[in-house]
C-alpha positions, 0 to 999 in steps of 0.5 A: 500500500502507497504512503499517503501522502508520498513524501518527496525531496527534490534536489538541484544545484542551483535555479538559475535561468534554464530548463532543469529550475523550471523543470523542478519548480513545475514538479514541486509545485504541481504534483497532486498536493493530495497525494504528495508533500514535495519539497525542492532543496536548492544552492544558490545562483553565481551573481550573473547567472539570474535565476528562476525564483520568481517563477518558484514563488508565482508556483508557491515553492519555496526553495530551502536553501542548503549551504554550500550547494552551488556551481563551483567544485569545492570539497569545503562546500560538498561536505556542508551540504551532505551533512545539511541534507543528511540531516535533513532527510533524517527529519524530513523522512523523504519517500522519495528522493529526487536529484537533477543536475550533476552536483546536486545528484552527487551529494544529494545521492549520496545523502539518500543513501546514508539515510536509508531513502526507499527510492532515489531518482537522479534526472540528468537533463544534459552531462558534462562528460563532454566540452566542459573539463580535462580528460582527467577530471572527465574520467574522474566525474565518469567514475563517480557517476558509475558508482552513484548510479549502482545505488539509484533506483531509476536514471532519467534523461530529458532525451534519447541522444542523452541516454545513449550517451550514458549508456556509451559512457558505462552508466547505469547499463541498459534498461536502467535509463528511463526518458522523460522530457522536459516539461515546460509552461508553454502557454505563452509561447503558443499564444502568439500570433505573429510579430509583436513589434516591441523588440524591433522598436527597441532595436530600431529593426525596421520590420523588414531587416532581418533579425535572428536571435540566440538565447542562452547563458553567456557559458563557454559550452554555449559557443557564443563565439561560433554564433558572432563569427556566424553573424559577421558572415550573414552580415557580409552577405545580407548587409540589412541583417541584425542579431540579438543576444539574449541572456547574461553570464561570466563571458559577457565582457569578453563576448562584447569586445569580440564584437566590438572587434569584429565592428559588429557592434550596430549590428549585435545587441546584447540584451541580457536576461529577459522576462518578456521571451514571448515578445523577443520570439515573436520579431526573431525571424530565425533562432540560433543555438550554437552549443558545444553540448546540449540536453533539451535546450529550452530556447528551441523548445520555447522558440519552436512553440513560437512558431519560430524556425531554428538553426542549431548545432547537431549535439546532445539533445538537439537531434531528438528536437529538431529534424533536419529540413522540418521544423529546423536545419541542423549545422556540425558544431564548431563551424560559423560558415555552416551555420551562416549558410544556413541562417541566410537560407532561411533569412531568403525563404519567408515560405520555408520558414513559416512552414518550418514554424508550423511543424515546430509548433505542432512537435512541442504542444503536447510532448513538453507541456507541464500537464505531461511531465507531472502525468509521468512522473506521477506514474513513475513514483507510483510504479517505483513505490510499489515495486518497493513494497512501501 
């Protein structure tokens, strides 16, 4: 027979701007209060990151904070927060515990496991096994992970080109990888209709100038640089063209003198982060995502909602996402030119690409809404709960 109610614990780095905080806040806050008491355990943001918690507070979630927990590696800050959560799974009593992103995942685990917690589930929604740190400091984050998953009841992913990197990778082996997309409130994203106008009057982007947009954190995996190189080609061939960066972070000073640089300065905005994402959608005529690595990346997920089309690099991810030719083209990664090819192929096809934002609005309606991802993970606890024996 099921505890009632199932007591979850939910634990993440960090909510800073991006996929994995609203996918944590949507769970804690909209899984059925009836059968469910949840909390989500988080660290805090680096000072240019943003972060989510005003959506956690329009959800009513309120994080609780766990000392040490953040982005930066430090044994110091690792112990503090296993001994915190430690102790605070041994009050709490958790059903369940949940962990997303790699830190929160390892000590989080690893405090689940010192207390005795029935389940444990650790979604990865990306990894950092590739394009973020040396080969021995890979090798030794692979190592953990192999032994992390042993003791995890189920490992999920946010996508199939995920998984079978894991299971490539020697974690968690076959069968034990479940995936379950992100699922995010889209309702804005498909409210739109058409152009909005305000970003152009900001920009000072007559409506018929050319506009392509990237949004993302300005973190060295996102390749911003492959992005501005991008934009000087298109800009050569297509003199009226303008570009938005949207988003903030540590390489934003560097970023801004390379475009300066590069005299592109008139040309490449750089907006910071953004509340009004439905507006910024609506003007872009083409999206860009230029990363080294991906899992699900919410921007083409909200541009595709938008009805935008989007020209991506082929990592991670970004494959399950976009299909060449169909609601996007899909470009190699480390490579401007390819990517510039591709935005002025759409930049001259306004058929294409109304057609490619259609079929992208129509991939992402139902399969990453909320309404979804609560469905299946409400399933999932119940399924694991059960084979427990609880």
């Amino acid at each position: 027979m099921l505890p009632s109610p199932i007591r979850v614990a939910r634990v993440i780095a960090r909510l800073n701007v991006g996929g994995p905080a609203q996918h944590v806040i949507h769970l804690t806050g909209r899984l059925p209060r009836e059968r469910f008491e949840s909390v989500l355990l988080a660290g805090r943001e680096g000072p240019a990151e943003g972060n989510m918690r005003d959506l956690a507070a329009r959800s009513a979630v309120q994080p609780i904070a766990v000392p040490g927990l953040g982005r930066p590696l430090s044994p110091v800050d690792d112990v503090r927060s296993l001994v915190f959560l430690t102790r605070f799974f041994r009050r709490f009593r958790p059903h369940i515990v949940h962990t997303h992103t790699a830190k929160a995942g390892a000590v989080g685990r690893l405090a689940a496991r010192l207390t005795g917690v029935p389940v444990i589930v650790h979604t990865y929604h990306g990894h950092v096994f590739h394009g973020y740190f040396s080969s021995p400091a890979t090798s030794a984050f692979l190592a953990v992970e192999r032994w992390l998953a042993r003791s995890t009841t189920r490992l999920l992913t946010v996508s199939e080109s995920v998984k079978h990197d894991l299971e490539r990778y020697g974690i968690g082996g076959r069968g034990r990888i479940a995936v379950v997309a992100l699922g995010l409130d889209l309702d804005r994203f498909l409210a739109g209709e058409g152009r909005d106008g305000r970003l152009r009057r900001e920009l000072g982007a007559a409506d018929g100038r050319p506009l392509v947009g990237i949004v993302a954190r300005l973190a060295p995996i996102k390749r911003h640089e492959d992005f501005i190189a991008a934009t000087a080609a298109v800009a050569a061939r297509m003199p009226g063209a303008m570009f938005a960066i949207v988003g903030d972070g540590e390489r934003r000073d560097v970023l801004e003198a390379l475009t300066r640089q590069r005299g592109l300065a008139e040309r490449v905005r750089f907006l910071g982060w953004r509340r009004d994402l439905e507006a910024i959608y609506a003007d872009l005529d083409v999206v860009a995502l230029t990363s080294a690595n991906e899992g699900s990346p919410v921007s083409l997920i909200e541009a595709m909602a938008a009805s935008r089309p989007v020209v991506a690099t082929a990592v991670g991810g970004v494959p399950d996402l976009v299909t060449h030719g169909e609601n996007g083209l899909l470009v190699e990664p480390g490579n401007p030119s390819a990517t510039a090819d591709a935005l002025v192929t759409l930049l001259g096809d306004d058929q294409r690409r109304r057609a490619m934002g259609e079929a992208g609005r129509r991939r992402v309606r139902h399969a990453y809404g909320v309404d979804r991802l609560v469905s299946d993970i409400d399933r999932l606890y119940t399924h694991l709960l059960d084979a427990r024996g609880s």
